[in-house]
N, C-alpha and C positions, 0 to 999 in steps of 0.2 A: 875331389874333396881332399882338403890337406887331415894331418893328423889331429890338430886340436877339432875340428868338423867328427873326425871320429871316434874323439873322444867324448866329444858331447853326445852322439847317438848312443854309444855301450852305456854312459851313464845314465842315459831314460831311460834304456833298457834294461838295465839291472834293475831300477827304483819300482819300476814298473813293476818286474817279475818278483820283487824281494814286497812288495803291497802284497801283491796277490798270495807270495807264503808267509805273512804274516798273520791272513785272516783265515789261516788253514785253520788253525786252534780254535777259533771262534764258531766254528761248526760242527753243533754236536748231532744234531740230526739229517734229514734230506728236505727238512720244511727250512731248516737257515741255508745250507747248500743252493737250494733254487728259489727262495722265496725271502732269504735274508730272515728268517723270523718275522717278517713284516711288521719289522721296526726302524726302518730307513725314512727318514726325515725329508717333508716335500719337497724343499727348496732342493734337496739332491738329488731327489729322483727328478726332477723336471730338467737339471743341469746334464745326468746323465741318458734322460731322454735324446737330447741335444746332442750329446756324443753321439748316442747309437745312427740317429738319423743322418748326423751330418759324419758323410764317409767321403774315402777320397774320391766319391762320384763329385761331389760338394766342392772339393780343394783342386781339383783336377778339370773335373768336366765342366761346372759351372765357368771359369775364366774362358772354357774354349769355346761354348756356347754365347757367352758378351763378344767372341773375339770375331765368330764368324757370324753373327746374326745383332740380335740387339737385346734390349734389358726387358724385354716382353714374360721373360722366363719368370722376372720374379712374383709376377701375378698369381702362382700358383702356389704362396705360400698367403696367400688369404685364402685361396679354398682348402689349402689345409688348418687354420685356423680354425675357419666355420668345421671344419669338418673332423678336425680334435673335439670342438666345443659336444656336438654333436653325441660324437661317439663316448665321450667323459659321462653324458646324461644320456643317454638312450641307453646303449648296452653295458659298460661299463661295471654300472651296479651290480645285476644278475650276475656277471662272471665274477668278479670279487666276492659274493655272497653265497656261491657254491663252494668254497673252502677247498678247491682241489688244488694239487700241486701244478698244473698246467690249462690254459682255458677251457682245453678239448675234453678237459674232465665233468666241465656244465655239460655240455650235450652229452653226455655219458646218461649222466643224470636225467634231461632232458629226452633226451630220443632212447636210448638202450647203449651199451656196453661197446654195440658194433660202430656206431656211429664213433664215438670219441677214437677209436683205433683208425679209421677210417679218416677224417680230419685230421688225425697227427701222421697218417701217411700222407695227405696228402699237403702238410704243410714242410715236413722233411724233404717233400720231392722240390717244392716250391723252393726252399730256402739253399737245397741244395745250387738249385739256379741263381736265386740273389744274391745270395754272402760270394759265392763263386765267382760274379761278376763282378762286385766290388772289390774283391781279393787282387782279380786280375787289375782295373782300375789302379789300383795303389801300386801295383806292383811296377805301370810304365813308369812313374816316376824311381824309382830303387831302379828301372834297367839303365834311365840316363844316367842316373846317379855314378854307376857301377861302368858301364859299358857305352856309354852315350849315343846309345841307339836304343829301339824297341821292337828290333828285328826279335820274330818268336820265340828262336832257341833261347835269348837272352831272356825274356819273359818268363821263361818255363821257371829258370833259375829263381828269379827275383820271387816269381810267387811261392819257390818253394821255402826259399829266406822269412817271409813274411809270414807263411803258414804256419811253420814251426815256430819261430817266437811268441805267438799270438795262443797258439796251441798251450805252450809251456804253463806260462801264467793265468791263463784260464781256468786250466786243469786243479791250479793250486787252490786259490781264494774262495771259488764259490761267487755267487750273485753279491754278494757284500763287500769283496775284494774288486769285486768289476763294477759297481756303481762308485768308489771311489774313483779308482781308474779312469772310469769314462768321466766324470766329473771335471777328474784335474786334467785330460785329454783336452777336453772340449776347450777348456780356459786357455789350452797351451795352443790350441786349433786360433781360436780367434786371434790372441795376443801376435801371433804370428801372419797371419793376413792383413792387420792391419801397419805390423813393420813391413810386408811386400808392399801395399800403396803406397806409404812414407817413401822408402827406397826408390820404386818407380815415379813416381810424382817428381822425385828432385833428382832425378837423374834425367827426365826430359826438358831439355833448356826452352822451350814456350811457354806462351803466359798461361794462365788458367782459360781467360776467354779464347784463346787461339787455340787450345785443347777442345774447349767445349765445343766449337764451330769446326772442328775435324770430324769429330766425332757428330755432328748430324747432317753435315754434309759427305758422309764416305760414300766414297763409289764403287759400283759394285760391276763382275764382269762383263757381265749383259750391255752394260751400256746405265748410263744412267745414276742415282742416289740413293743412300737409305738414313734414315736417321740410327743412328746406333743408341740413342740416349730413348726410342723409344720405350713405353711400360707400359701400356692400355691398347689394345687392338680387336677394337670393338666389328670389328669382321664378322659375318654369318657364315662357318663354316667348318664344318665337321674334318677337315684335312688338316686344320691350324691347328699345334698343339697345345700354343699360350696362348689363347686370344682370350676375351672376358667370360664368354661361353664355357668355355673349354677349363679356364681356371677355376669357374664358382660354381658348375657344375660338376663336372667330370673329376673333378680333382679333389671335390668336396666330398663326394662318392668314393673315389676311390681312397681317400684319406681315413674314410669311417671305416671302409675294409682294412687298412692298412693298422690302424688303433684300437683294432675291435677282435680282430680273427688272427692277428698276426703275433705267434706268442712272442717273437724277439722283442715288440715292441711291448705289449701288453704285461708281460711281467714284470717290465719294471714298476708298472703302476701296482702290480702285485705286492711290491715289497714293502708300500705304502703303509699305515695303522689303522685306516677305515675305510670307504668306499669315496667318501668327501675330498680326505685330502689326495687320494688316487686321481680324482677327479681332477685337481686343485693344478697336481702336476703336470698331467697333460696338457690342459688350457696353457700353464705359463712355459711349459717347453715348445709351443708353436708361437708364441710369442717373440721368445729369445730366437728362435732361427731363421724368421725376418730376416733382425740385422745380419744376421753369420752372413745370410744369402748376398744381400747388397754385398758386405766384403767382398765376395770372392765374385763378382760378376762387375766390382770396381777394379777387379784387380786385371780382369780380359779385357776393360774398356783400355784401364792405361796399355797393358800389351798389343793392343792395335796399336796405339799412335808409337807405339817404340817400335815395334816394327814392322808396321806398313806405311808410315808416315814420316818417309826423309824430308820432305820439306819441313817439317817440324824440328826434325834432331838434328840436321844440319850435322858438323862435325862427331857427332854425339852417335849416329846412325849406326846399329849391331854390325859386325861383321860378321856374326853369322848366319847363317842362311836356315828359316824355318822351313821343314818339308814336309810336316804332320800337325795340324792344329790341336790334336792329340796331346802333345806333349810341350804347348805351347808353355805352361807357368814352367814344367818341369827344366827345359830347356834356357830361360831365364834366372831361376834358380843357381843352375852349376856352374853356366858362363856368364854372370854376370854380379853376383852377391859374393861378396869380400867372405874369407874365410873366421870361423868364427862366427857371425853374423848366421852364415852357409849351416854352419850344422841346428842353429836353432831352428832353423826354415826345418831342415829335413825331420827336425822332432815334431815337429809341427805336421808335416806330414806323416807320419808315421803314428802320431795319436790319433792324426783322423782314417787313417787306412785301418791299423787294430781296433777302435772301439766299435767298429760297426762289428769285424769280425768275429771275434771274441764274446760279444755279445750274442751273434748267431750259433757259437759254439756251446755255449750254456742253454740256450732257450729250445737248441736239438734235443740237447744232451735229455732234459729236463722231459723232453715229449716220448723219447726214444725211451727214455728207461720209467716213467710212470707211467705211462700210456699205452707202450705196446709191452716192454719185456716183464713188468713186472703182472700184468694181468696176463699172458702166457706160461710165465712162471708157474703163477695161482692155476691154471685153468688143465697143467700136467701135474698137478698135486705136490708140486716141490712146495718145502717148508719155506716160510718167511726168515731171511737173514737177519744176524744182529744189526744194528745199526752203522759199529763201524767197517761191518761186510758191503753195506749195502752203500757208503760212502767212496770205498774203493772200488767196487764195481760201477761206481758214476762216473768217478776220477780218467777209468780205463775208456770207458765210452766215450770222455771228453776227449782222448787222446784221439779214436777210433774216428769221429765226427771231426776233430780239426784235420786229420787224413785227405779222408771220405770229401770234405771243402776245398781241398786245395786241388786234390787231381781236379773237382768239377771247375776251378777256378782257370788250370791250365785251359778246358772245353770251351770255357769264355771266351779265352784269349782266341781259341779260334773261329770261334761263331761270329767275334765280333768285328774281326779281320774280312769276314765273306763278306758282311753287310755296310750299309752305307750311312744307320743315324750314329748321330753324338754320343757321346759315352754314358750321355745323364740320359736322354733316351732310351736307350741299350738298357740301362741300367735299371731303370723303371717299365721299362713297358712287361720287361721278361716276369716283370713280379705278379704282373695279371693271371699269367696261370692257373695260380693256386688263389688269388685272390678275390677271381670272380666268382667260384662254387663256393670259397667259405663266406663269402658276403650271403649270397643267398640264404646258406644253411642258418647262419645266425638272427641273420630278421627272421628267417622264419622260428626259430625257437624263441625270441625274444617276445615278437611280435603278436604271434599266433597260438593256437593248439594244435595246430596241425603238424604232419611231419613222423615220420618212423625211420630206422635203419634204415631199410631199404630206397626211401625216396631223397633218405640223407646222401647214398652210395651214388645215385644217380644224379643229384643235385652238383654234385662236385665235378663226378666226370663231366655234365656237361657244360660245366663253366667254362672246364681244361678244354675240351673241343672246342665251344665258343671260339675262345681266343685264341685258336689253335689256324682255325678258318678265316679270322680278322688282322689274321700277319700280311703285312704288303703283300707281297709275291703270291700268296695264295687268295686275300681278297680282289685282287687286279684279274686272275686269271679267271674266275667263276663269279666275280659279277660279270666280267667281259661278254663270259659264254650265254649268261642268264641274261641282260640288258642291251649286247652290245657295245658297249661302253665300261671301262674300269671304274671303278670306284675307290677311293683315298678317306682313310678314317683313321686318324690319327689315336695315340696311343692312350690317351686320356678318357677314351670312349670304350674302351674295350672291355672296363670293369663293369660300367652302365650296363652296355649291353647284356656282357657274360652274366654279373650279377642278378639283374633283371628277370632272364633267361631260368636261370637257376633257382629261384625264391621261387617260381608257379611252378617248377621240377619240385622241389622239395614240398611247398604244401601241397600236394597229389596225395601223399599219403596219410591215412588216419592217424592220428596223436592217439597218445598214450592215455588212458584212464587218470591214472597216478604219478603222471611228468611232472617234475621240478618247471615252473614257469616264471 
């Protein structure tokens, strides 16, 4: 990257960080701090839905996934559709209509005191693992940027680059400073994916149909073809992670976990003015991330024909040499987009690697300090703080939590180096942990009467076991033992199950006389 490239990066970055201390003043209590007063306007909470969801798994992993497979991936944003719409009208209401600072404050309500601390551990432990692994995501592209490799040591650096920035401005604005943020993020995310197609598109000298017929004639090592332009893979089989099953299923499910129990996500609909247009938001930010998706999975289509396809580019053909599909748009990017041009891509990247994380940094912060510290507080007879005690003792925690995210984000980077799926795999499947016991726990407070502390406690462990036993390497070895034979069950199953699992764990135990329902 030349100078003016880095001078357009410091410039998002101050703007960005100079938002977020402008809406320091705008928070006078901890109900605007993490709830924005929930007077935040739909059309912006659905925009910055959009940001939070679309991270640089999306700007990253999605191109590498078109690059080495096919466009089957984008099926799974109709089961999140169905499965926003879902979660907007099933559970959505009840958790907006218990007034608490965080979701885990309904099942407080709902089950007893133990339960909501219990869910906010165990969604801290979960989120510690997601925002972690998307941290690290963002971070191969800043190690080419920086180092043009994504050998570890350089990793380590980049996530620590990104943690602290992300950290900073978080710490400042409050939920209301960060849904502008992710808003104008998101906008800067798109606008920039779609100048990578333009660029790529007219920088490969073939016609469009001689593209199109590369691309469903490619072949692959084995011997033989794949269509790359496929999107429907109506296959019976629980090993496929896109197939029609696996998308309108599995991913409809785990999408209602993901809208429903997941306070990164769910607060934003928090900040909303009624329970309606909370609702309203959701629906139209699964909508808009459709298209995001195609962007960036048109962008790994062109990046095959650029470079695995010299009979196309003819004189045009990369000289460099890909060795990671990893870091396929990244690697594009720095060798190949004229300066200038080059730093608006990297702001582009960089909105979509912070607004995911940033957003996990608040929506901790939020659980950590109403959920566990201040009912601990209460429970050794410490007095209640003034208000703006209890604003800088949030502040310090947000510092403490974007820490606490980055070392987990370094443990990605090497967890994900041992193993063998894609980055948007990686990226997703890790979040089943914590999302199959809160699935459970939540149908059943929504759903039922049943359900106490105690089957809440075990409800969640054994989702985290579940899918603890449904990782490759340990489901291969112990069906092996049990069957004879390995067994493959792809990642989109593992909420099903875990979930599943967990909802008849949870109604075991007797409901409350007097639960909030």
């Amino acid at each position: 990257m030349k100078l003016l490239d880095w001078l357009i990066v410091i410039i998002f970055l101050g703007l960005m960080t100079l938002i977020g201390f402008l809406f320091t003043r705008r928070n006078k209590n901890l109900n605007d701090y993490f709830l924005g007063g929930r007077s935040m306007p739909t059309w912006l909470v659905a925009f910055a839905v959009v940001g939070t969801s679309i991270s640089a798994g999306t700007f990253i992993g999605s191109p590498q996934i078109s690059f080495d497979t096919n466009m089957t991936y984008i099926m799974l944003n109709f089961g999140a559709i169905i499965g926003g719409y879902l979660a907007a009208y099933m559970i959505l209401p009840a958790l907006y209509k218990a007034n608490t600072i965080t979701i885990y404050g309904y099942l407080g309500q709902r089950f007893g005191g133990g339960a909501k601390g219990a869910a906010s551990v165990m969604f801290l432990l979960g989120q510690l693992l997601t925002s972690g692994s998307r941290l690290f995501i963002a971070a191969i592209a800043v190690s080419v940027m920086i180092y043009n490799d994504i050998y570890i040591p350089n990793l380590v650096i980049s996530i620590a680059i990104l943690g602290v920035v992300s950290t900073l401005y978080t710490m400042a604005g409050g939920i209301k400073g960060l849904i502008y943020i992710d808003a104008i993020q998101i906008i800067l995310v798109i606008g920039t994916g779609i100048l990578a197609i333009i660029l790529l598109y007219n920088s490969i000298p073939a016609s469009f149909p001689e593209i199109v017929h590369a691309l469903r004639h490619a072949p692959v090592a084995e011997g033989g073809e794949i269509n790359k332009l496929q999107v429907v893979d109506a296959s019976f089989s629980f090993a496929t992670p896109y197939n029609l099953m696996g998308a309108l299923i599995a991913c409809t499910i785990f999408k209602i976990a993901q809208y429903s129990t997941d306070h990164e996500f769910v607060q934003r609909q928090m900040t909303c003015k009624s329970p309606k247009q909370a609702a309203k938001s959701l629906i139209y930010s699964q909508i808009i991330s459709l298209p995001v998706a195609l962007i960036f999975m048109g962008i790994g289509l062109l990046l095959y024909i650029f470079y695995s396809c010299p009979q196309l580019m003819g004189n045009a053909f990369p000289a460099d040499t890909l060795n990671d599909s990893r870091q396929v748009f990244p690697q594009y990017m720095f060798n190949h987009i004229p300066s200038g041009i080059l730093g608006v891509m990297v702001v582009g990247l960089l909105a979509a690697a912070t607004s995911s994380f940033n957003s996990a940094i608040n929506s901790m912060t939020s659980s950590l300090f109403s959920d566990i510290y201040v009912p601990l507080k209460e429970k050794f007879g410490k007095k209640k703080k003034e208000v703006s005690n209890q604003l800088k003792e949030s502040r310090i925690m947000v510092v403490i939590m974007g820490l606490v995210l980055t070392a987990f984000a370094i443990l990605a980077a090497f967890m994900q180096e041992a193993g063998d799926q894609s980055l948007v795999d990686f990226a997703l499947g890790i979040m089943s942990f914590s999302y199959a016991g809160m699935l459970g726990v939540f149908l059943c407070a929504v759903l039922t009467k049943r359900g106490n502390v105690a089957s809440v406690v075990a409800a969640l462990i054994t989702g985290c076991v579940v899918v603890l036993f449904l990782q490759p390497s340990l489901l291969s070895w112990w069906s092996e033992l049990l069957w004879g034979t390995p067994v493959h069950l792809a990642w989109p199953w593992w909420v099903v199950i875990g979930g599943s699992l967990s909802f008849l764990v949870c109604c075991i135990g007797k409901g409350k006389i007097n639960s909030v329902v």
